[in-house]
C-alpha positions in Angstrom: -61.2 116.1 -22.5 -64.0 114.7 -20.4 -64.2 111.8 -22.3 -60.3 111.8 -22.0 -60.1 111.3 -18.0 -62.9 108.9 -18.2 -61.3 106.3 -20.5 -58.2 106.9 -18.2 -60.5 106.1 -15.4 -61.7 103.0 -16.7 -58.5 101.9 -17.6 -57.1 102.5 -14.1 -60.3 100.1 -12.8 -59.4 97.3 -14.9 -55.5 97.8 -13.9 -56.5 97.8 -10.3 -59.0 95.1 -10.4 -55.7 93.3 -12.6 -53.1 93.8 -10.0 -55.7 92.1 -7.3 -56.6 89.4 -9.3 -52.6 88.8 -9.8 -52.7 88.9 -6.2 -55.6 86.9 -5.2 -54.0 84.8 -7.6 -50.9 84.6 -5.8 -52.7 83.7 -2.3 -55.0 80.9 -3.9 -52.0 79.2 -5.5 -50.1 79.7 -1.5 -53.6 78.4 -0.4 -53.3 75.2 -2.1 -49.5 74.9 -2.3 -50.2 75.0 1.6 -52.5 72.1 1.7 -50.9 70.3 -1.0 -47.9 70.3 1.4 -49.4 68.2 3.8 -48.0 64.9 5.1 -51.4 62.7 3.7 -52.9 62.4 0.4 -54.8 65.6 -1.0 -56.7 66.0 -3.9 -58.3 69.7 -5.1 -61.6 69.0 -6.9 -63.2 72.0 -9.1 -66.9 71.3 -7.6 -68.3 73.4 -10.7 -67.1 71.0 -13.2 -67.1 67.5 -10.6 -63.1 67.0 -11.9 -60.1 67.0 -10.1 -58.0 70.4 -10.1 -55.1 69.1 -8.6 -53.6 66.6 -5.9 -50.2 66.3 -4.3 -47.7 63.3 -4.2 -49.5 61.5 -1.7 -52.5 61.3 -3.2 -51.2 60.2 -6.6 -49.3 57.2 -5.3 -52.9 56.2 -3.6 -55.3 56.5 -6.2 -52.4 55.9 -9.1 -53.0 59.2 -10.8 -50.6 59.6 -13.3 -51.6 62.7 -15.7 -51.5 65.9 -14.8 -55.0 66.9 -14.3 -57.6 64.2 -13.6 -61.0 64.9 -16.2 -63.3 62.1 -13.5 -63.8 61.6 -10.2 -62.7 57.8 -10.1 -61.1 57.8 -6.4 -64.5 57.2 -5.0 -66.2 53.7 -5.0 -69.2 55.6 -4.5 -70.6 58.8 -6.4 -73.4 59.2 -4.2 -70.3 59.4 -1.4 -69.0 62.8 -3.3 -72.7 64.4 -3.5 -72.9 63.9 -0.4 -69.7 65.6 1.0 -70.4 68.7 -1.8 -73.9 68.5 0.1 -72.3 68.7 3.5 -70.1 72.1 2.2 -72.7 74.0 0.4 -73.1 76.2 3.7 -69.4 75.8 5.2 -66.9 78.5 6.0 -63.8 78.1 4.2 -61.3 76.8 5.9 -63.4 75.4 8.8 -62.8 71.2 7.7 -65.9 68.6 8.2 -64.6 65.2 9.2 -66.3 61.8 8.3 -65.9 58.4 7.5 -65.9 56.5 3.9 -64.6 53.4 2.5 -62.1 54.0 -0.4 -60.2 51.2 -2.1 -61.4 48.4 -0.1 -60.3 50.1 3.2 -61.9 52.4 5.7 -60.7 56.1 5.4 -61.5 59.5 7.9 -61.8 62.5 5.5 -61.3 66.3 6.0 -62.9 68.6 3.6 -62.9 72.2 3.3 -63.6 74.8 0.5 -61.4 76.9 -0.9 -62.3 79.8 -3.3 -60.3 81.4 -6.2 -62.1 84.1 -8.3 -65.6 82.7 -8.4 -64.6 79.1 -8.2 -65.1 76.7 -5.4 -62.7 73.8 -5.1 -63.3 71.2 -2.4 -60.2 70.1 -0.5 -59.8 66.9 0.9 -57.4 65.3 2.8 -57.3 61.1 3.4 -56.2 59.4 6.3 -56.5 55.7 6.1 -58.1 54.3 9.2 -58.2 50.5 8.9 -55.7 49.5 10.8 -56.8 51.5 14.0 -60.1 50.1 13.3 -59.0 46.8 13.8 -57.4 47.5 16.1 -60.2 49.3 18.2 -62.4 45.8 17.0 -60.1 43.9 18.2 -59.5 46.0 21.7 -63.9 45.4 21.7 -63.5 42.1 21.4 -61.0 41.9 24.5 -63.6 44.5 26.2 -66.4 42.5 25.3 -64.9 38.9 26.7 -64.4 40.5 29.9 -67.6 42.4 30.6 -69.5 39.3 29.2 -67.4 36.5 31.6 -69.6 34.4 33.5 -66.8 35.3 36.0 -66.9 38.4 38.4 -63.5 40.6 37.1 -62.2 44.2 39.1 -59.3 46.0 37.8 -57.9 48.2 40.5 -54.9 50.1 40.5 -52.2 51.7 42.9 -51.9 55.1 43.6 -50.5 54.6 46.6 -48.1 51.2 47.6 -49.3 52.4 51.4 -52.7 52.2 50.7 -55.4 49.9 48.9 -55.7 49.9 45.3 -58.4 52.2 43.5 -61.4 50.3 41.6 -61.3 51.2 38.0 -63.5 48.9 36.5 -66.1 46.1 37.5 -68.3 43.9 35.1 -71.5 43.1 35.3 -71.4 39.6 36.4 -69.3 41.1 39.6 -72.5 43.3 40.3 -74.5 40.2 40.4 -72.3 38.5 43.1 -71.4 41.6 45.0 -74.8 43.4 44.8 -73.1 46.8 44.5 -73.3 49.0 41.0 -70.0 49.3 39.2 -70.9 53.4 39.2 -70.8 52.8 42.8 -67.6 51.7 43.6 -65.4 52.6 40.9 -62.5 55.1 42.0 -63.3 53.8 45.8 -60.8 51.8 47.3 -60.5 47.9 46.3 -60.4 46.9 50.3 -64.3 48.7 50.6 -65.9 45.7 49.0 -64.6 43.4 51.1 -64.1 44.9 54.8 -67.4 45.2 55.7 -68.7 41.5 53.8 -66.4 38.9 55.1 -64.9 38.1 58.3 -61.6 40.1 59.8 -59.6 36.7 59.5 -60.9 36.4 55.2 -60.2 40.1 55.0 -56.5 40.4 56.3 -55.9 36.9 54.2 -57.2 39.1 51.2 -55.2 42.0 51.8 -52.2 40.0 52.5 -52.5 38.7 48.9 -53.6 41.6 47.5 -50.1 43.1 49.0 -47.8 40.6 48.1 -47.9 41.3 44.8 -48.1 37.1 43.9 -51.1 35.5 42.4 -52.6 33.4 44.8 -56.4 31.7 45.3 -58.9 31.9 48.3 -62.6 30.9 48.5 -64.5 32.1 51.9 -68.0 32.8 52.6 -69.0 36.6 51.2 -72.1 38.5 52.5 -73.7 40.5 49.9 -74.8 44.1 49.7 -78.9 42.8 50.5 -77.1 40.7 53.3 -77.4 37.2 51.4 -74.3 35.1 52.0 -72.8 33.0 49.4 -69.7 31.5 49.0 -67.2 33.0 46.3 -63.8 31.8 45.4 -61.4 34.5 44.4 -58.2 34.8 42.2 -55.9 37.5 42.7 -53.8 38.0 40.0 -51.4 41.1 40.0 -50.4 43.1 36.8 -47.0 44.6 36.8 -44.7 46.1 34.2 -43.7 42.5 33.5 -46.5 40.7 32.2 -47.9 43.4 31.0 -44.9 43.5 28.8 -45.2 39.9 28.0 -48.7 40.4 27.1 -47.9 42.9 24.6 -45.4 41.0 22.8 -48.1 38.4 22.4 -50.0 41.0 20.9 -47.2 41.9 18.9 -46.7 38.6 17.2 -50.6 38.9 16.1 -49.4 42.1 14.4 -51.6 44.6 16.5 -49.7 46.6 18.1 -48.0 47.6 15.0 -50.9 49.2 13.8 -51.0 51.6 16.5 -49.5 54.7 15.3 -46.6 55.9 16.9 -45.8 53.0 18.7 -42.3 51.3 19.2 -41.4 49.9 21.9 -42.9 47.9 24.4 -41.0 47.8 27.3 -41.0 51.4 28.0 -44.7 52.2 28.4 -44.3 53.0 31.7 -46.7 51.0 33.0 -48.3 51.2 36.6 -49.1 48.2 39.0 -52.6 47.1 39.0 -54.4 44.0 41.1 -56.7 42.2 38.7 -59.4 39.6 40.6 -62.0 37.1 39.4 -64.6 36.1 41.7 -66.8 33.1 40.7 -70.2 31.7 43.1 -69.4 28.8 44.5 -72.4 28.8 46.3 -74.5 26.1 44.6 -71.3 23.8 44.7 -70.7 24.3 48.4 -74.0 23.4 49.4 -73.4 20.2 47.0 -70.1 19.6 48.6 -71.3 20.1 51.9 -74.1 17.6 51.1 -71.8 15.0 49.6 -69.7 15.4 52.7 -72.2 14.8 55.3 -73.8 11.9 52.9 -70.5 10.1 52.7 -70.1 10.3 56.5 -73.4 8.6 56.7 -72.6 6.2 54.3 -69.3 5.7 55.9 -70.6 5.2 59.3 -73.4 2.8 57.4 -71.1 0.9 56.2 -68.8 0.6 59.1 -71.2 -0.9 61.2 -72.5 -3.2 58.2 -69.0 -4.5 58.2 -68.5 -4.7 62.3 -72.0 -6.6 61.9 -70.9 -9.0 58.9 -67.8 -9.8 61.2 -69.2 -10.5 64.1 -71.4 -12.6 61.8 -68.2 -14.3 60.4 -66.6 -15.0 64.0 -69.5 -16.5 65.5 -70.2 -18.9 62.2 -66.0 -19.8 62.8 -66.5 -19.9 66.1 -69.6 -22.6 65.7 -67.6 -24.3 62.7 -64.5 -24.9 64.9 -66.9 -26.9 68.2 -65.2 -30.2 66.3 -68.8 -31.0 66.1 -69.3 -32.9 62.6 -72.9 -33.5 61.9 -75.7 -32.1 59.6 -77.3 -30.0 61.8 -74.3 -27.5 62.5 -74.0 -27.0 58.8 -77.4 -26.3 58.2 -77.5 -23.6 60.8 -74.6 -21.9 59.3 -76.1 -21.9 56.3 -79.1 -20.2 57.3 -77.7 -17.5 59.0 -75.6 -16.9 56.0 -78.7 -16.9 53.4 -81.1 -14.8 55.9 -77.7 -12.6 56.4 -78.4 -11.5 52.9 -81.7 -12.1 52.7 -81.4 -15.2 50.2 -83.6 -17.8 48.9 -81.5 -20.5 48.6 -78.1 -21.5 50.4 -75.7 -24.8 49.8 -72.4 -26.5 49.8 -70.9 -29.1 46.4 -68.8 -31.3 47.7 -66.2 -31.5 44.8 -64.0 -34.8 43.7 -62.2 -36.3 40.5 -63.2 -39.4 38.8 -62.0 -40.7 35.6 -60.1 -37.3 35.2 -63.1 -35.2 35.3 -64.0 -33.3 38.5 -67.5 -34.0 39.5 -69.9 -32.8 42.0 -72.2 -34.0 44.8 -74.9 -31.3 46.3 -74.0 -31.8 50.0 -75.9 -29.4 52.3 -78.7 -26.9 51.6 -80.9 -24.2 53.5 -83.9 -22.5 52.0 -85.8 -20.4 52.4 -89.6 -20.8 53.1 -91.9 -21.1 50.1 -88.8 -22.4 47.7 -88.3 -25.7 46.9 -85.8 -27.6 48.2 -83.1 -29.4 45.7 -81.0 -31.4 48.1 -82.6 -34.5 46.8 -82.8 -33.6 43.7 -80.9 -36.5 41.5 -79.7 -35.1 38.9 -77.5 -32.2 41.3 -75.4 -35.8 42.5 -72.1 -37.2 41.0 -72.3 -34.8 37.7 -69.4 -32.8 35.9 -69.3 -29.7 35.2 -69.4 -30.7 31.8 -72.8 -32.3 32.0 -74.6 -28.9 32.6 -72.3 -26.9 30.2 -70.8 -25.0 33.4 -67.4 -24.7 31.8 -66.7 -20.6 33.3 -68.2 -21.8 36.7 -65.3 -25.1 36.7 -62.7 -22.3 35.2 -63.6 -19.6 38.6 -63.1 -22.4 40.8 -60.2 -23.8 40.4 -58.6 -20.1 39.9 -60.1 -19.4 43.1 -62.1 -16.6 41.7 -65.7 -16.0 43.0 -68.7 -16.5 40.5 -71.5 -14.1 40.0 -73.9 -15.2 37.6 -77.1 -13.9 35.8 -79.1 -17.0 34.3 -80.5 -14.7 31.9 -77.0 -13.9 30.4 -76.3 -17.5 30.3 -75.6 -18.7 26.4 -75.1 -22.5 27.4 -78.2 -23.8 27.0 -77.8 -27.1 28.9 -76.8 -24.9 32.1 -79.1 -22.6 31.7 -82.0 -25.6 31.4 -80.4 -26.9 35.2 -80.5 -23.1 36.7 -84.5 -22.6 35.6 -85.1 -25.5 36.8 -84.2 -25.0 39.7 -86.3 -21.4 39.7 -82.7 -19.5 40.0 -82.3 -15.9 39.2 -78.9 -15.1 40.2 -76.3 -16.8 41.8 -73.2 -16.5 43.5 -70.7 -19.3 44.5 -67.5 -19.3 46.3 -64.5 -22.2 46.2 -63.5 -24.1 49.2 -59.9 -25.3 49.3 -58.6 -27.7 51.9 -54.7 -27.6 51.8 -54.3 -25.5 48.0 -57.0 -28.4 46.2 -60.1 -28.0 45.5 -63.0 -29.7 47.3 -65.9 -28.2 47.0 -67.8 -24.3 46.8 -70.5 -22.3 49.0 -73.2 -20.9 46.8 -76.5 -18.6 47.5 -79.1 -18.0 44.9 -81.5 -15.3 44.2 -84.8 -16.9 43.0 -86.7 -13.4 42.6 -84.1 -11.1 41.5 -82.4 -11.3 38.1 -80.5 -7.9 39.0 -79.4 -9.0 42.5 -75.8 -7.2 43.5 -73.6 -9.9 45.1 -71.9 -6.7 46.9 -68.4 -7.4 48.3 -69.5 -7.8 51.2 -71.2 -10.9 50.7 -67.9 -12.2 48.8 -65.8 -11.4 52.1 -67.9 -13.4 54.3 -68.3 -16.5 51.9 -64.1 -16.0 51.6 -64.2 -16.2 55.4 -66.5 -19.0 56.1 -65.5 -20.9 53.5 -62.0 -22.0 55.0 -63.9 -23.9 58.4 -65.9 -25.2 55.8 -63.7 -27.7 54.3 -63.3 -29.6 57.3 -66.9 -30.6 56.9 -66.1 -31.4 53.2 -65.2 -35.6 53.3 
C-alpha cells in the first residue's frame, strides 16, 4: 500500500510540474508574441545554440529572412558585434533592455536587447531602429553649429520673452567673446540690451534698440568699449528671425531632403515659431584706424596739391603776363624758359620752330635754356632745317599734329636713328608739347630729363606747357 501512495505521489509531481510547464509555456510564448508585436524589426536568438529562434514581420522584410527558422546569425556584418551584446547580458535582468549603437547593412542602427527565459533557455531579444537618417541629420545640424561658433564674425541669438522688454541672450560664440570681452556663461539668459548699455554711448545705444525693436534688418558701426575698457570700433548687423524666414529657411532645408528625415515631422509652417534678434558683430578697428589715416593723408595730399596747382598758376599768369609785353626779342623767351625748366626742376628746356618744305614738315631748334653743367644744343647743326623723318621721329610728328602731348623714354625707343639724336644729346626723358597759331602747326615746347630715365611728366607739367604754349606762337615767325 505504501508503495501504492508513493507512486501516486510521484505521479502527482510530474502532473504538477506538467500543468506549470504548460503554463510557463503559455506566458513565454505571450512573452514573445508581446515583443514580436512591436512596431520595429525583432529577432529572438536562442543564445545556447547562437541561431535565430524567431523574428516578426519587420525584421524579415530587413534582413530578407524567408524560412521559418533562421540556423545562422547572418544579420550582423560583424560576429564579434553579437559576442559582444551576449557579453553585455550575461549579468542583466530580464526585461531591463541595454541600448547601443551598430552598423547593420551599410547603415547605422540603435539596438535594444533584453533576455528572455523559457525553461532553462535564454533567448536574447532585440529590437532595430535604423538611425541613419537622424544621424545625418544631427551631422548636418553640427555642421550648421560648427559654421557659426567657428565664424570669424561675432554671432548672439537672443530671443523675446517679452515684446515690452529686451530680448534674452541664448547663445554667443566665441569670436563674440573676443570682441566683447565677456564669457558666453556670463551673459547668456541676461538681457540682449546688458552688453551694450553700459559700452557705447546713449545716442549708439537708443539707435541699437531702435533696430533691435523694429523688427527690420538694418546695419550700424559705432565705437564699442570692451569689458577690460579697450575701445574698438565694431560694425553690427541686426537681423531679426520671425516665423517667416524661419519658414523660408526650412523649406530650403526641405528641398536638400533633411527635414524629411526628422521623424514625425510634416509641416513647416506650423512650428510655432517664436521671434528671435540674430546679430553679427565684426572689428572694424584695424580698418578705422586705416580709414582714418587715409582720410587725413588725402587731406594732406589734397591741400598739397591745391597749393601746387595755385603755385603752377600763378606760374602760368605771370609767364602770359611776360609773353603778352608785345616785346619780341630773345631774351624774353629765354627767361620763360627757365622758369619753366627750374619750375620742374629740368635739365634742358626749348622751342622747334616748325614749317613745310617740299611737302615734308621740317624743324628749326629756335630757343633753348639749360641748365648748368649740361651742354647746350642750340647750335648744334644737325637740330636745324631737319624732318622728322631724318631722325626716325615718326610717333613724335604723329602727337603733334593730333595735338597730343609726347612723353618719351629714350630707352624704350626702337628707331635707332632717333634714338642715336636723343643720346647724343645726353637725354633721358623727354616731354614735348605742340604750339598752334590759328588751328596749324608751328612749332612745340619741349623739356628733357638728362639724369632720369624714369622721370613722371605729371599732369601738371602738361597743363602749364598747354597754357604757355598758346603766347608762345606769337614768338614763333
Amino acid at each position: 500500500m505504501i508503495i501504492v501512495y508513493f507512486l501516486f505521489f510521484i505521479i502527482f509531481l510530474f502532473f504538477i510540474q506538467y500543468i506549470l510547464n504548460i503554463n510557463k509555456d503559455k506566458n513565454n510564448c505571450k512573452i514573445i508574441k508581446y515583443y514580436k508585436n512591436l512596431p520595429k524589426p525583432v529577432i529572438i536568438i536562442d543564445i545556447l545554440h547562437n541561431r535565430i529562434a524567431d523574428y516578426n514581420d519587420d525584421a524579415e522584410n530587413l534582413f530578407n529572412l524567408n524560412i521559418e527558422y533562421v540556423k545562422n546569425l547572418s544579420i550582423f556584418d560583424n560576429f564579434d558585434d553579437y559576442l559582444a551584446i551576449k557579453n553585455n547580458i550575461r549579468d542583466s535582468i530580464e526585461g531591463d533592455f541595454i541600448t547601443q549603437n551598430i552598423m547593420l547593412k551599410n547603415s547605422l542602427y540603435s539596438i535594444h536587447y533584453t533576455i528572455i527565459r523559457e525553461n532553462n533557455k535564454k533567448f536574447l531579444c532585440i529590437l532595430f531602429d535604423d538611425i541613419s537618417n537622424k544621424f545625418d541629420y544631427l551631422k548636418n545640424l553640427g555642421i550648421f553649429s560648427s559654421i557659426i561658433e567657428e565664424s570669424p564674425d561675432g554671432i548672439i541669438l537672443a530671443k523675446y520673452i517679452d515684446y515690452n522688454k529686451s530680448p534674452i541672450i541664448i547663445y554667443m560664440n566665441k569670436t563674440l567673446e573676443e570682441i566683447t570681452g565677456y564669457n558666453r556663461f556670463d551673459v547668456i539668459q541676461k538681457p540682449l540690451n546688458s552688453l551694450f548699455e553700459m559700452n557705447v554711448d546713449e545716442k549708439t545705444l537708443q539707435n541699437i534698440e531702435k533696430n533691435i525693436y523694429s523688427l527690420r534688418p538694418s546695419t550700424l558701426d559705432y565705437q564699442y568699449i570692451n569689458k577690460f575698457g579697450e575701445i574698438n570700433w565694431v560694425v553690427t548687423d541686426i537681423i531679426p528671425v520671425n516665423n517667416i524666414n524661419i519658414s523660408n529657411s526650412l523649406k530650403v532645408l526641405d528641398k536638400m531632403n533633411i527635414l524629411k528625415k526628422i521623424e514625425g515631422y510634416n509641416n513647416i509652417d506650423n512650428l510655432g515659431i517664436d521671434i528671435f534678434i540674430s546679430i553679427h558683430q565684426k572689428d572694424i578697428t584695424d580698418v578705422k584706424h586705416y580709414e582714418n589715416s587715409s582720410k587725413s593723408f588725402i587731406s594732406r595730399l589734397q591741400n598739397t596739391l591745391k597749393e601746387k596747382i595755385t603755385f603752377h598758376e600763378n606760374i602760368v599768369r605771370s609767364i602770359i603776363s611776360i609773353l603778352n609785353t608785345n616785346v619780341n626779342n630773345t631774351m624774353i623767351i629765354n627767361d620763360v624758359l627757365k622758369i619753366i625748366g627750374e619750375l620742374f626742376n629740368a635739365d634742358r628746356c626749348y622751342i622747334f620752330k616748325l614749317y613745310e618744305k617740299k611737302d615734308y614738315l621740317y624743324m628749326d631748334y629756335l630757343y633753348e635754356w639749360v641748365e648748368e653743367g649740361i651742354t647746350p644744343e642750340i647750335n648744334n647743326p644737325t637740330l636745324s632745317n631737319i624732318s622728322f623723318s631724318d631722325v626716325g621721329a615718326y610717333d613724335l610728328y604723329a602727337n603733334l599734329i593730333s595735338n597730343r602731348i609726347s612723353k618719351i623714354i629714350v630707352s624704350d625707343i626702337k628707331d635707332p636713328a632717333l634714338k642715336f639724336t636723343l643720346d647724343a644729346q645726353n637725354i633721358k626723358s623727354m616731354i614735348a608739347c605742340p604750339i598752334f597759331k590759328e588751328e596749324k602747326l608751328v612749332g612745340y615746347i619741349g623739356i628733357d630729363d638728362c639724369t632720369n630715365e624714369d622721370r613722371n611728366w605729371d599732369t601738371q607739367v602738361e597743363l602749364v606747357l598747354r597754357k604757355v604754349s598758346d603766347s608762345l606762337s606769337n614768338f614763333i615767325h
